[in-house]
FIDO-316738 format. One record per residue: x, y, z of N, C-alpha, C in turn; residue in three letters. Coordinates in steps of 0.1 Angstrom, whole numbers, padded with zeros to 4 digits, always signed. Atoms other than C-alpha are relative to their C-alpha. Last residue first. Example, Ala and Ser with C-alpha at 12.3 -4.5 7.8 and 13.67 -1.06 7.14 Angstrom:
% residues 2
-0009-0011+0000+0137-0011+0071-0008+0011+0008SER/+0009-0012+0000+0123-0045+0078+0009+0012+0000ALA/
END
This chain:
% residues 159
-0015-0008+0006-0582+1779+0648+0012+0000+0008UNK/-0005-0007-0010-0613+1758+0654+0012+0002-0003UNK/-0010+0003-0004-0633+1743+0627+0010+0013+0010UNK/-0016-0006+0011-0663+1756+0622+0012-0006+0009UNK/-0015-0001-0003-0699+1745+0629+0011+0001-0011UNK/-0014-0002+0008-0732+1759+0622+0009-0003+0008UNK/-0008+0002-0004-0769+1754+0630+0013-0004-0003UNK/-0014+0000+0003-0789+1775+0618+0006-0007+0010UNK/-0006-0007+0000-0829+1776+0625+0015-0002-0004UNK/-0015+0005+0003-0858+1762+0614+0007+0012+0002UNK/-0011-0012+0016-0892+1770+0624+0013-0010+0007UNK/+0006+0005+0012-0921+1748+0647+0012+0012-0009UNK/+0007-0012+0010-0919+1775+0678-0001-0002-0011UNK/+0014-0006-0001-0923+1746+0705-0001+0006-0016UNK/+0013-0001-0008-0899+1731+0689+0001+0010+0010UNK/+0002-0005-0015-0869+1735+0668-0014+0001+0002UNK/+0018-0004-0002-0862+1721+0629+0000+0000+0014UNK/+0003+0006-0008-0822+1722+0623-0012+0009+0010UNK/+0013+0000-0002-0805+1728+0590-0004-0002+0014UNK/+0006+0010+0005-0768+1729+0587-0013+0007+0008UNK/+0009-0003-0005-0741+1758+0585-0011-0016-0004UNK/+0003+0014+0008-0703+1744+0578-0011+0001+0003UNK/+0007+0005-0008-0686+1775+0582-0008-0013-0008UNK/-0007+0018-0003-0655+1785+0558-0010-0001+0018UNK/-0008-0006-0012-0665+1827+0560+0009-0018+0007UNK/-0009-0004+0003-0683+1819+0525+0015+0006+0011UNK/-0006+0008+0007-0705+1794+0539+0014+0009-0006UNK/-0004+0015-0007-0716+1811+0569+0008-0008-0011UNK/-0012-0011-0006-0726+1847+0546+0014-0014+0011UNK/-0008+0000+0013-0745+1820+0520+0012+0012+0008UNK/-0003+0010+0006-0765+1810+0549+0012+0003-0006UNK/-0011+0004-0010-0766+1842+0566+0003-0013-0004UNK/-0015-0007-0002-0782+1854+0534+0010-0007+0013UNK/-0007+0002+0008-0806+1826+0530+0012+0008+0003UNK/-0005+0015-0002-0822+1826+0567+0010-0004-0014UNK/-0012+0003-0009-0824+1863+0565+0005-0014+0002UNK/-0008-0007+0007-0849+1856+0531+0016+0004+0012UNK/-0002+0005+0005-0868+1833+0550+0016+0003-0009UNK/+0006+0005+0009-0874+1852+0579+0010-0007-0007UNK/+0014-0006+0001-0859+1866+0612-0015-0012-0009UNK/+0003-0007+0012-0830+1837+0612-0013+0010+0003UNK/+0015-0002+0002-0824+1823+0644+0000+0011-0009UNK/+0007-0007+0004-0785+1814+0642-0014+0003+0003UNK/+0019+0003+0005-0770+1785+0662+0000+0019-0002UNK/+0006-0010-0006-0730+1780+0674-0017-0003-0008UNK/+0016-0002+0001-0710+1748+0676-0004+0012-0001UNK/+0006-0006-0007-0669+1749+0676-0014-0002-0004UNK/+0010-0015+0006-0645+1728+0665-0012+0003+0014UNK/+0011-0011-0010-0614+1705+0667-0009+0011-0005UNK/-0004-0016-0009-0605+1689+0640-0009+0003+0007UNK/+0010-0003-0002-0605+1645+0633+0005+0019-0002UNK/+0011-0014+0011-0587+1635+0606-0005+0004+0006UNK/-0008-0014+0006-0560+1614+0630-0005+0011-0009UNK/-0007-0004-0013-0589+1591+0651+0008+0011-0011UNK/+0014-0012-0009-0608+1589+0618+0008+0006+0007UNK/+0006-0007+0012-0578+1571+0597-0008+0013+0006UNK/-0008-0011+0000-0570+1551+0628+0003+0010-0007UNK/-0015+0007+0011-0598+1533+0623+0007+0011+0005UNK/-0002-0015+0011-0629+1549+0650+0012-0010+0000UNK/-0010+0000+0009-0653+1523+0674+0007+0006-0018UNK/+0005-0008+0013-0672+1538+0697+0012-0009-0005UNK/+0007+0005+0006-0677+1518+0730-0001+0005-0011UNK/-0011+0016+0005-0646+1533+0745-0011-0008-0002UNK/-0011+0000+0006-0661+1567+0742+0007-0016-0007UNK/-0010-0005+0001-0692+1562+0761+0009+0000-0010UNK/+0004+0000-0013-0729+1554+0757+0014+0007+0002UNK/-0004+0014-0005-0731+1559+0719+0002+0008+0019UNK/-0005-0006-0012-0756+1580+0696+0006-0011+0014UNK/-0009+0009-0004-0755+1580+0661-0003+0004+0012UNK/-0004-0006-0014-0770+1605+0637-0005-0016+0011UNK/+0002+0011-0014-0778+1602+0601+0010+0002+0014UNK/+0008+0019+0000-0790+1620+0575+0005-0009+0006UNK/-0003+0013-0009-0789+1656+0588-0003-0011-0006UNK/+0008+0014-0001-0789+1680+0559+0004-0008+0009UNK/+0010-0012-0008-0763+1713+0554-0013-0009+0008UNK/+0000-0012+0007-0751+1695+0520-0010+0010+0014UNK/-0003+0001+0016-0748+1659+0534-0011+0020-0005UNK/+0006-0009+0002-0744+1659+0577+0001+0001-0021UNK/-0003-0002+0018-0736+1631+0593-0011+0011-0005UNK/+0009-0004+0004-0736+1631+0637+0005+0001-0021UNK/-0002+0000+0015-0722+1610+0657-0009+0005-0009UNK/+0002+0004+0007-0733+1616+0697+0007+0000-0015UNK/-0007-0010+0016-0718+1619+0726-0011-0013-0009UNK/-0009-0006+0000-0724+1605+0766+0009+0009-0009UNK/-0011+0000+0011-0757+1592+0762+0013+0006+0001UNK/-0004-0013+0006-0781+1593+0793+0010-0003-0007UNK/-0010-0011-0005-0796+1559+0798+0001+0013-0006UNK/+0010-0004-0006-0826+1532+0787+0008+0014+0005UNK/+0016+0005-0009-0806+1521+0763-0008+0010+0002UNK/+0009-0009-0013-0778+1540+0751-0006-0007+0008UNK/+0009-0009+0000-0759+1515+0728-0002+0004+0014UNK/+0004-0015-0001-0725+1511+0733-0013+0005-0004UNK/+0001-0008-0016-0727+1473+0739+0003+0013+0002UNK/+0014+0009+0000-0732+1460+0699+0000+0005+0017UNK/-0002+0014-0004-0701+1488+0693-0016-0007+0006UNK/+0002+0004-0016-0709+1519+0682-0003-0016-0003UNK/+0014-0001-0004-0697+1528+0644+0002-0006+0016UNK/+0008-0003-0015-0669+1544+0628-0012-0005+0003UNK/-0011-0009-0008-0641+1537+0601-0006+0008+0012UNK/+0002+0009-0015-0663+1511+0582+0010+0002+0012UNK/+0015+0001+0000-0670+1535+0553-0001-0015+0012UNK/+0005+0013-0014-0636+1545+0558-0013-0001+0004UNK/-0010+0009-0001-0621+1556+0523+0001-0010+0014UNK/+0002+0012+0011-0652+1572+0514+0009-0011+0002UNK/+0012+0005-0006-0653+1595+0550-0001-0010-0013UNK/-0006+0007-0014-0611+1601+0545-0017-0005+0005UNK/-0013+0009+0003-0614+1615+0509+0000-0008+0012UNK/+0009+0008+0007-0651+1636+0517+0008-0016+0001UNK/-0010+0003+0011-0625+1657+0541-0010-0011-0006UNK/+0011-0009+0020-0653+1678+0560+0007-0010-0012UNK/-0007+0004+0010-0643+1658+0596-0007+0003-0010UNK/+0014-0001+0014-0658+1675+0624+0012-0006-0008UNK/-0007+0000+0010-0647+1670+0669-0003+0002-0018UNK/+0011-0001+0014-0670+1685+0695+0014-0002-0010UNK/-0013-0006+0010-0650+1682+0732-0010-0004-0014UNK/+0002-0016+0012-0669+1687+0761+0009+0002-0014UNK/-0011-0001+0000-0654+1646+0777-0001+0013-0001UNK/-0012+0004-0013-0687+1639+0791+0011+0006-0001UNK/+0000-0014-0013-0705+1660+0762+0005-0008+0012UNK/-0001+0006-0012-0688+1642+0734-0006+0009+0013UNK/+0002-0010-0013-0700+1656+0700+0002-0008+0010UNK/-0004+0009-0012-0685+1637+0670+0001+0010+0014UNK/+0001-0006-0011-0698+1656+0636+0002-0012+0014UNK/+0009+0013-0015-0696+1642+0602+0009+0009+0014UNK/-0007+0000-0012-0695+1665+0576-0001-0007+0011UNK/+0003+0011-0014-0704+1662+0542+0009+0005+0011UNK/-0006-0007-0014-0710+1686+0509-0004-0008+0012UNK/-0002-0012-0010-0721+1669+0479+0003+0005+0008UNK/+0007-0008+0000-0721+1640+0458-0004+0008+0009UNK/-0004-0009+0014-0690+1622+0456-0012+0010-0003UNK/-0013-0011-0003-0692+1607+0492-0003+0008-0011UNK/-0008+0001+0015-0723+1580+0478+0010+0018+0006UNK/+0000-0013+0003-0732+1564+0515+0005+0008-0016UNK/+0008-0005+0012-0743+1528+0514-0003+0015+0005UNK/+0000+0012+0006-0720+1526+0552-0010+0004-0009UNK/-0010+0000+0015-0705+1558+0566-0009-0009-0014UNK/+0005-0016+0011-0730+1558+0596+0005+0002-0009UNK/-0009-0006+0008-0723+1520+0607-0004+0011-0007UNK/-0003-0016-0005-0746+1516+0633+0011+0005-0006UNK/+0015-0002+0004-0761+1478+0621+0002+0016+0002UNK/-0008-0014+0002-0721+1469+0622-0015+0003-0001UNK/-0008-0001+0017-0736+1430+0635+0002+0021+0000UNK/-0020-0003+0006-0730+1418+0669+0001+0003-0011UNK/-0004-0011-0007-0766+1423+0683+0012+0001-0003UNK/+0006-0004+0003-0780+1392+0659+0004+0016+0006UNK/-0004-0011+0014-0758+1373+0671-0004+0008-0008UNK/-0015-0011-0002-0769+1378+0704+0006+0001-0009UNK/-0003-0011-0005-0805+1374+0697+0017+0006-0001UNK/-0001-0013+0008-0797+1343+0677-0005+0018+0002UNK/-0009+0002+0007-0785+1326+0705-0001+0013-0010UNK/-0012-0004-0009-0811+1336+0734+0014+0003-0014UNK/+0004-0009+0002-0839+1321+0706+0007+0014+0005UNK/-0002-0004+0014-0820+1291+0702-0002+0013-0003UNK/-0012+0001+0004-0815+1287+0738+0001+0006-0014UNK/-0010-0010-0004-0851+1297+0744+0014-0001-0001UNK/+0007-0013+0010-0868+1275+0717+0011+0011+0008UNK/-0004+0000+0015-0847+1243+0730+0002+0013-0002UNK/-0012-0003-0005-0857+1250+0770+0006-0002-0014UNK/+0001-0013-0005-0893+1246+0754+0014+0006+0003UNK/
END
C-alpha cells in the first residue's frame, strides 16, 4: 500500500513538470494573422506581439510554469493567441514570476491598448471590422452573455 502511494505521489509530480501550457507549441505561424496577448491585471499593463517571425522562432518562448497555475484562486494575467481575429488558445498564470518568457518575448513585447465594439447588426459588425483593420487594429471575435451576440474586441499597439 505505502508502495502504490509513493509511486503514485511520484508520477503525479512528474507528471506536473511537463511544458503542457505551452501556447506557441503544434502552431503553423505561416498561415494567417496572429497575436498573442499578455494581460496582467496586478501589474495593469496589456502587452501584444503581431511579429509571426518572433512567435515561430519561440514555440517554447512562453508557458506557465508546473506552479503558476491558478487553482482554486484569482489569476493575476492571462496569455492570450489569437489566429486571424479567432481565440485558439488562452493561458492563465498566478503571477508574473511563474510565467516563463525567452528573452526573444520579453524584448518583442508592445505596449497596447484594449477597447470593444457592439456592432448593431451583421453588416455593422463587417464594416467596423474592415474600418479596425485598415486603421492598424488587431480586432478579434468575442461571444458575450446574457445577450448570446458577438462583439469586437480590438487591440492596438500604443503610440
Amino acid at each position: 500500500m505505502k508502495l502504490t502511494i509513493k509511486i503514485a505521489t511520484i508520477f503525479i509530480l512528474l507528471s506536473s513538470c511537463s511544458k503542457s501550457d505551452n501556447i506557441l507549441e503544434n502552431r503553423n505561424f505561416n498561415k494567417g494573422n496572429w497575436l498573442l496577448v499578455n494581460v496582467n491585471y496586478a501589474n495593469k499593463t496589456l502587452e501584444l506581439i503581431d511579429d509571426k517571425s518572433i512567435l515561430e522562432k519561440n514555440k517554447n518562448g512562453i508557458y506557465v510554469l508546473p506552479t503558476g497555475d491558478c487553482g482554486g484562486t484569482t489569476c493575476d494575467g492571462f496569455i492570450k493567441l489569437y489566429q486571424d481575429g479567432k481565440l485558439v488558445g488562452q493561458l492563465e498564470y498566478l503571477t508574473r514570476t511563474l510565467l516563463y518568457e525567452s528573452k526573444s518575448i520579453k524584448e518583442s513585447y508592445k505596449n497596447g491598448t484594449e477597447s470593444y465594439l457592439e456592432p448593431e447588426n451583421s453588416e455593422d459588425f463587417k464594416t467596423n471590422w474592415d474600418s479596425l483593420v485598415k486603421a492598424n487594429n488587431y480586432p478579434t471575435i468575442k461571444h458575450i452573455q446574457p445577450d448570446d451576440k458577438d462583439i469586437i474586441l480590438t487591440y492596438k499597439k500604443s503610440e
